[in-house]
N, C-alpha and C positions, 0 to 999 in steps of 0.2 A: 212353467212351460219353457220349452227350448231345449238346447241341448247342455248337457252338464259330463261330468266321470265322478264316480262312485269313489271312496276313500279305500277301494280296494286294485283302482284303476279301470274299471269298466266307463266305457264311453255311451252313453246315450242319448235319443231323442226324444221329446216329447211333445206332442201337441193336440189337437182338438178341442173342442167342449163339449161335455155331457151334455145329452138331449133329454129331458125327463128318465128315463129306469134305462137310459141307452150303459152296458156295459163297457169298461177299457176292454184294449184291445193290447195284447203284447204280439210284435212279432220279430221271430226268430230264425236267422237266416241260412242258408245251405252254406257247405264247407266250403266251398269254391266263389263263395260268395261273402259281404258283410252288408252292414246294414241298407245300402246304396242300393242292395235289389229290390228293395219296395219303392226307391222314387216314382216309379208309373201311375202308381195307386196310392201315395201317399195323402193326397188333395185328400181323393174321393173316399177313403178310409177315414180323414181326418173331419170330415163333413160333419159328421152330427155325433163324434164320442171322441173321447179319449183317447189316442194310439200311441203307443211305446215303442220302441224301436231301441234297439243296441246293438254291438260289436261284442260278439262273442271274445271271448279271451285269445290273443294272439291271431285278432282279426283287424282288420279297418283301424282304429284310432285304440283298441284295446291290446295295449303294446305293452302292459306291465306283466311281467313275468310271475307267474302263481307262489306264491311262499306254501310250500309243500307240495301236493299234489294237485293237479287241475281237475274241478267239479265243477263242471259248466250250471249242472242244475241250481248249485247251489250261488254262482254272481248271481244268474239272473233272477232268483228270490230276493239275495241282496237288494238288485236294483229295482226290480219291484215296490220292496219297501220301504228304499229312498226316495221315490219318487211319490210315494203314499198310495199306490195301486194292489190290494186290500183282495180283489177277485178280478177274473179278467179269461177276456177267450183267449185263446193262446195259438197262434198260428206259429208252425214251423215247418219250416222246408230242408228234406233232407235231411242234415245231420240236426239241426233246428228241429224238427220232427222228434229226433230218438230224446234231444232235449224237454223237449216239451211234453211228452210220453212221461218220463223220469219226474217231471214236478208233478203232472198227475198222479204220481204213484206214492211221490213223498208226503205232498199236501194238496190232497183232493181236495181240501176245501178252499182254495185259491184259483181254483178251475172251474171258471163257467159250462167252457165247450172245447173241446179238441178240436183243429183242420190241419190236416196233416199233409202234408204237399210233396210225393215223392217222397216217403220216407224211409231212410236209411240211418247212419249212424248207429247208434248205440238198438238198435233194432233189427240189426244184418247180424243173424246169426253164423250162415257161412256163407263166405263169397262164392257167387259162379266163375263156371271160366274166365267169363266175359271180365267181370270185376275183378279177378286176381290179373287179368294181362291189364289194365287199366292201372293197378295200385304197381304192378313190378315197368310200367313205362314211366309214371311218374317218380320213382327209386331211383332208375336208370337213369331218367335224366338227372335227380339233383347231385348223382353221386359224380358224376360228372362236370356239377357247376354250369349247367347248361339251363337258366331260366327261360329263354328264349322255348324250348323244346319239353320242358314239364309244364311251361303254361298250355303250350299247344295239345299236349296229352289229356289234357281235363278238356279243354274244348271240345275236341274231337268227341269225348266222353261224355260229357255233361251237359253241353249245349246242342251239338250237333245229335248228337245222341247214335247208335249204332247202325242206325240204316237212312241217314240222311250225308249231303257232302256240305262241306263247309259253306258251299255258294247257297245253300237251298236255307240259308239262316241269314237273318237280320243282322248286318254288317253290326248295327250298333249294340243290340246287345251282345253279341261276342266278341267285342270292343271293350264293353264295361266289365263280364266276367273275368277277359283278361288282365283288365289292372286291376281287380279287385283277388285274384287268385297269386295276382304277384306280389301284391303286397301283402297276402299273407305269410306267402314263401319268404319276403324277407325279412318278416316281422320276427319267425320263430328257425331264422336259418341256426340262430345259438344254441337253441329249447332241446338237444338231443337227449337232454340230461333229466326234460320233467317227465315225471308218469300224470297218465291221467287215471283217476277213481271213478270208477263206474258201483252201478249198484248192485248187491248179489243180496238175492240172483238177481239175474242181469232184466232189464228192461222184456227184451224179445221174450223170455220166459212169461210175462207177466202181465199178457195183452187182456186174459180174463179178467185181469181185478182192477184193468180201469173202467170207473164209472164217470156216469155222465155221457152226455151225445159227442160223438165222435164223428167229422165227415174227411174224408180221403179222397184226395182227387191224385191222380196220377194220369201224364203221358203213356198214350199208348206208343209215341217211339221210346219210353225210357227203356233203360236197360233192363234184362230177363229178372236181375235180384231184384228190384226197384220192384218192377209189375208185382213177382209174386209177395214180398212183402206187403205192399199194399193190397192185396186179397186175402191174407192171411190176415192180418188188423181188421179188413171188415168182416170176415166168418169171425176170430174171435172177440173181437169188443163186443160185449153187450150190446150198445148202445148204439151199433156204424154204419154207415152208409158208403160205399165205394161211386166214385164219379170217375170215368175214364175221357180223357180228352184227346180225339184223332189231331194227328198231324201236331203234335208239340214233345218233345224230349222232358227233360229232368227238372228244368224249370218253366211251368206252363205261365206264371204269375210274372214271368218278363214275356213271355212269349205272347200272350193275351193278355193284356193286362186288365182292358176295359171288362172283358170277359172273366175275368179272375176277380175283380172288385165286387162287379155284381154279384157273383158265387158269394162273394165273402160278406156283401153285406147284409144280403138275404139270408145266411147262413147266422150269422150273430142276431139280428131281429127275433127272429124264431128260437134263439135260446137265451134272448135279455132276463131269464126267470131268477 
């Protein structure tokens, strides 16, 4: 238990105890975000099982630069299995989602339950308008050298969400996503030169052949591509349930947290199988 980094450079945490058949929990954080977005619900996640937490690659404390090409799916198997968690529900949020989508699809049988929080990443087939002027603000600013004004661009986007103003958000967490999106930005201001490998076909293609129970909560403020991806995941999964949440943007799990916990612990209990 605790926190360690993998011999590949991945940073993680780990803590809880197993409660009788209680399964681990992995979770997996939004792009604008690293491991630091689950401290709300970390206690009460950690109460009676197992939970995992890491830094995505060229996030939070995962600063080592990928020798070839970047497969998110595949650290997080890695650390997985350094840490000897064997099966496990897999929460991701966001780009974390399209992640945790991807190891469902590689090794289903590491995958208790999907919760998919707003998911995007490797599951955004094509951006809306909304999201191409969101990815061409954040361009504009970095190309610019203006970190000041590309962290402000995901706030505005991610936290605030498209029909809310900045005052109508909890000072603190648009406080935490901001140093947590900047030190992303300076972690991989070098990285111009890595690709990342996705899987072909790509995730989005491939929503019918995840199995297993699938639950999807998304903000009814998130963004137009956000909503309709996450309605698209629950007509096509097998196995899903869509949950919409009034009045919260892109990350509802900083937004409520206490309310997000509950969702989540209620949700893993009902598929300890």
């Amino acid at each position: 238990m605790g926190k360690g980094r993998t011999a590949t450079g991945i940073v993680f945490e780990v803590a809880g105890d197993s409660a009788g058949r209680a399964l681990p929990v992995v979770l997996l954080h939004a792009g604008v975000a690293d491991r630091r977005m689950w401290d709300e619900v970390w206690d009460e996640l950690t109460a009676d099982r197992v939970v995992l937490r890491l830094d995505l690659r060229g996030f939070g404390d995962s600063n080592a630069r990928p020798i070839g090409p970047l497969i998110n799916h595949v650290d997080v198997l890695a650390t997985m299995d350094a840490v000897g968690v064997r099966r496990a529900h897999l929460v991701g949020a966001s780009v974390g989602a399209g992640v945790a989508v991807e190891i469902g699809l590689v090794e289903p049988g590491r995958v208790a339950s999907l919760f998919l929080v707003g998911p995007g990443g490797s599951l955004i087939e094509h951006p809306s308008e909304w999201l191409s002027a969101v990815w061409r603000a954040e361009v504009d600013a970095l190309d610019s050298v203006d970190l000041d004004l590309a962290v402000e661009a995901n706030l505005r986007a991610w936290v605030d969400g498209p029909d809310r103003e900045p005052g109508e958000v909890d000072p603190e967490v648009r406080a935490l996503v901001g140093a947590m999106q900047r030190r992303a930005f300076e972690v991989t201001a070098d990285w111009d030169d890595v690709e990342e490998d996705e899987l072909d076909p790509p995730a989005f293609a491939r929503l019918a052949e995840i199995a297993g129970p699938t639950l999807v909560l998304v903000g009814e403020g998130d963004g137009d591509v956000i909503v309709e991806i996450a309605e698209l995941v629950a007509e096509e999964v097998p196995d899903a349930q869509l949950v919409r949440w009034p009045g919260t943007a892109h990350l509802p799990s900083m937004e409520r947290p206490g309310g997000f916990a509950a969702l989540a612990r209620d949700w893993f209990a009902a598929n300890d199988d």
